[in-house]
C-alpha positions in Angstrom: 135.1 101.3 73.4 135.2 101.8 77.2 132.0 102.6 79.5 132.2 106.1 79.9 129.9 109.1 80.0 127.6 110.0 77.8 127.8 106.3 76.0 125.2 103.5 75.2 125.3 100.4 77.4 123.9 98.1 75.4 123.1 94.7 78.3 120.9 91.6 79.2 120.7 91.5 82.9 118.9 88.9 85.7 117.4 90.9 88.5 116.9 88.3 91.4 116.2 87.8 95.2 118.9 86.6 98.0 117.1 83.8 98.1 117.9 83.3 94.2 114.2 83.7 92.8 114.3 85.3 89.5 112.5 88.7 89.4 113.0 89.6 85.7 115.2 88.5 83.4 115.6 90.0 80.0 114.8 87.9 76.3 116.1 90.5 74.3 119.1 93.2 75.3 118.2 96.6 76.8 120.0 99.7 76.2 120.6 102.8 78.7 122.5 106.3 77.9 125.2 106.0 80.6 126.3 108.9 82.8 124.0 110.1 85.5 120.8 109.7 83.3 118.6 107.3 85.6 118.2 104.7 83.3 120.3 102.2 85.5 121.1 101.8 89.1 123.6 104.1 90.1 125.7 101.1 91.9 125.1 99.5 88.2 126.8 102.4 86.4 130.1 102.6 88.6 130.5 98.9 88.9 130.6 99.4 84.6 132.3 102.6 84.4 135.7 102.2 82.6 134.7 98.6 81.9 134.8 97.0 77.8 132.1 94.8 75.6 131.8 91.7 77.6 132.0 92.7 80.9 129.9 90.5 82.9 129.4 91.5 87.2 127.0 90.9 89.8 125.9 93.6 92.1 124.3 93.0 95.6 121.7 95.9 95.9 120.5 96.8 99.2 117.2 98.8 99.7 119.0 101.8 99.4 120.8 101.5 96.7 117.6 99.9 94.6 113.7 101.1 94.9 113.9 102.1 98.8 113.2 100.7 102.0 109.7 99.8 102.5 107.7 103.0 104.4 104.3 101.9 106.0 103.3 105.7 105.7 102.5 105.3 102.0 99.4 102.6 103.1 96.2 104.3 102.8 92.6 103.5 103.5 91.0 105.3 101.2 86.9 105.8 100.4 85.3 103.0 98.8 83.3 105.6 96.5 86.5 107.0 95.6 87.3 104.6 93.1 85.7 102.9 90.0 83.1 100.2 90.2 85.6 97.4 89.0 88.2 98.3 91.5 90.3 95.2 92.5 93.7 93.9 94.1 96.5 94.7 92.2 95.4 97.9 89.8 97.3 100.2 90.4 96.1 104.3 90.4 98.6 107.6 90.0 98.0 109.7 93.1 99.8 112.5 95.4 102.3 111.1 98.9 100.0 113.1 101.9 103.4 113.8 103.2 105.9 114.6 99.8 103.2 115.8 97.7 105.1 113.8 95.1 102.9 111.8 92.3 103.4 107.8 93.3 101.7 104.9 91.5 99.4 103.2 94.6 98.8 99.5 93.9 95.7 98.2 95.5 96.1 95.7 98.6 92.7 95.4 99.4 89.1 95.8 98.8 86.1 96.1 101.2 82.6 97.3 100.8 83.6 100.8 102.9 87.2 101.0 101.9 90.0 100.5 99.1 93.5 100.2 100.7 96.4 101.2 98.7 100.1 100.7 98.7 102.5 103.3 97.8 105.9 101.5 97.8 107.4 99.8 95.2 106.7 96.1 95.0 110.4 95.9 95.5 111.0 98.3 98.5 112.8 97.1 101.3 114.4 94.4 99.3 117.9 93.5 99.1 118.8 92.9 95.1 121.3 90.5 92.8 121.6 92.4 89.6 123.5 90.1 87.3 124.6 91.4 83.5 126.9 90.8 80.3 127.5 93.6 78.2 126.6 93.3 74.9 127.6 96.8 73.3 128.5 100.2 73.7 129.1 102.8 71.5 129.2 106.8 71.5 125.7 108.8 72.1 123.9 110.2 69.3 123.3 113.8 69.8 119.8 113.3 69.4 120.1 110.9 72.5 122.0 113.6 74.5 119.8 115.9 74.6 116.9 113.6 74.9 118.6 112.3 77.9 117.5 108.5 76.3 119.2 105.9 73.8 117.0 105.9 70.6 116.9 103.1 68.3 117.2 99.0 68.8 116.5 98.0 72.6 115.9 101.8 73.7 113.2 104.5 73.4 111.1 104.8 70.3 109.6 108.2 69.4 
């Protein structure tokens, strides 16, 4: 079967840097309900469309095309008293953008006694991407999945 809307891509991928350090790398195959459903890169799902079982590619990913470029508006200083007790580097709290309004997950760059700074970028904005797969699978949407908008089952969302 052919990579076509409305099918499961069954994959295991390597996400690296362009200096070749490995980001993540998958131990088991994923699966994602191809189609226009934001469970894969867009670049990703053209560079399979029309493409068979055992389709391998690479795909350079720039900023844009991956989790954004890096915006220095979405650092905050925010009250130390704000936040729990425990507070440290690296937790990361749900919160509104001050400018979209939109929720964002802040990750925590810094702690002082008067202030908690917080980063609302991706870890990964600004970065330009290798995103290697093989395609393992891919077979016909349930429509259960189709109007979940999400593969079900082995390797995708469990209810």
């Amino acid at each position: 079967m052919k990579i076509v809307k409305n099918s499961v891509v069954t994959l295991m991928f390597e996400l690296k840097n362009t200096d070749g350090g490995l980001i993540e790398k998958t131990d088991e195959p994923i699966a994602y309900l191809h189609g226009g459903y934001d469970g894969i890169f867009l670049l990703v799902e053209q560079e399979l469309e029309g493409k068979d079982e055992g389709h391998q590619c690479e795909i350079r990913l720039l900023p844009q095309d991956a989790f954004g470029e890096y915006d220095a508006r979405l650092i905050r200083m925010e009250p130390r008293d704000q936040f729990p007790a425990e507070v440290a580097t690296g937790m990361q709290f749900e919160g509104r953008g001050s400018e979209s309004g939109q929720h964002l997950i802040y990750t925590v760059t810094d702690v002082t006694a008067d202030q908690v700074v917080v980063d609302g970028n991706h870890p990964l904005a600004g970065q330009t991407l290798i995103f290697s797969c093989n395609v393992m699978e891919v077979r016909p949407a349930t429509k259960e999945e189709l109007s979940h908008g999400h593969v079900h089952g082995a390797h995708g969302h469990h209810h």
